[in-house]
N, C-alpha and C positions, 0 to 999 in steps of 0.2 A: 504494500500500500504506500503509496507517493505522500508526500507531505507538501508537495508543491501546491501555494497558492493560502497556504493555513498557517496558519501561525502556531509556534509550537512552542508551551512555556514549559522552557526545562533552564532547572533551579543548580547551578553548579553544587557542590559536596560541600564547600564553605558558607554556602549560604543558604543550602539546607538546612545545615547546623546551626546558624544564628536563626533562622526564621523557629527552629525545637525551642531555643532559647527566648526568643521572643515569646510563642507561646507558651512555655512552662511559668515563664514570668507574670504571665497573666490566669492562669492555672484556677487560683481561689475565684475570681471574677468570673471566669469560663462556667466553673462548676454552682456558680451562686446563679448563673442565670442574664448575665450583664452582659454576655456577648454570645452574638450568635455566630456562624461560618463564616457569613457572608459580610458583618460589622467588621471581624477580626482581619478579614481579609484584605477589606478597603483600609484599614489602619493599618497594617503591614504594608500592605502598597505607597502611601503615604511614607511610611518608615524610610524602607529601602527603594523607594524611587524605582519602582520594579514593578512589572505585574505578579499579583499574587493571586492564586485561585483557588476555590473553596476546596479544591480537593489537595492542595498544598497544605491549607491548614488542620483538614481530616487527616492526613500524615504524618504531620509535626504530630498533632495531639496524639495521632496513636502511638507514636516512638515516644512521647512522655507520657504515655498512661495517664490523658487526661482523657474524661467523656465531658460533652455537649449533653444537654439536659436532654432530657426526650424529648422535651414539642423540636428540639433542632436537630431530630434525625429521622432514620425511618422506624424505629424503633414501634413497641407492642401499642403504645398510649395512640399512635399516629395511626394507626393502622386500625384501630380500633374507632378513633373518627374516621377515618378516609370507609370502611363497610360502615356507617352508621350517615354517610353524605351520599354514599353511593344508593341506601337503601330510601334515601327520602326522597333521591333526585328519581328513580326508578316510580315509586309510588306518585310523584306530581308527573310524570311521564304518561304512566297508566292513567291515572284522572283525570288527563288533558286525552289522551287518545280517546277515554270513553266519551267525553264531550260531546268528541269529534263521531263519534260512531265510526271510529277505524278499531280495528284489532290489533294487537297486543301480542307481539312473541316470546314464546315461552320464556325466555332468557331475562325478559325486562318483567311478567309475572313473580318467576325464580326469585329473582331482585327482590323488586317488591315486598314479596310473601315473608324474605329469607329470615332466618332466627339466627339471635346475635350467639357468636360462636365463645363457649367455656373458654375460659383461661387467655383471653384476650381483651 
């Protein structure tokens, strides 16, 4: 696969390791809820006059054993809204179809009908 035409951000080994250091430094803030991916990113960028990307900062943190609160991952809580938005946006779906006197496929019923799943 060609990279021509895309920009490609890759972080030398020295500035990898200051951007760990950057985020370890922030580590209590990260964990208390005061910064999200994409905040810490745009300040990092800032910092080092660099582009920085949210998945640069998922890296850092994970090489310093820091987590992002759940609402800022895809984590159980996320997921747990995301089938509880899916099942409402499914039911106003079906309630506008019946309006309309169209039918309804199995899959947006499924939706609809679905029970919220144990241990999520």
């Amino acid at each position: 696969m060609s990279n021509e035409g895309k920009t490609v951000n890759k972080l030398s080994r020295p500035d990898v390791r200051k951007l760990e250091d950057f985020v370890n430094s922030k580590k209590r803030e990260i964990e208390e809820g005061k910064w999200s991916k994409l905040s810490l990113a745009q300040e990092a960028e800032k910092k080092f006059r660099r582009p920085i990307t949210i998945h640069n900062i998922t890296g850092a943190a994970g090489v310093m054993g820091i987590k992002f609160r759940v609402g800022d991952s895809n984590g159980p809580a996320n997921l747990k809204e995301l089938k509880s938005a899916v099942k409402l946006l499914a039911q106003d779906l079906k309630n506008l179809r019946g309006e309309l006197g169209v039918t309804c496929s199995p899959t947006i019923e499924a939706l609809a009908e679905e029970q919220p799943t144990e241990g999520i």
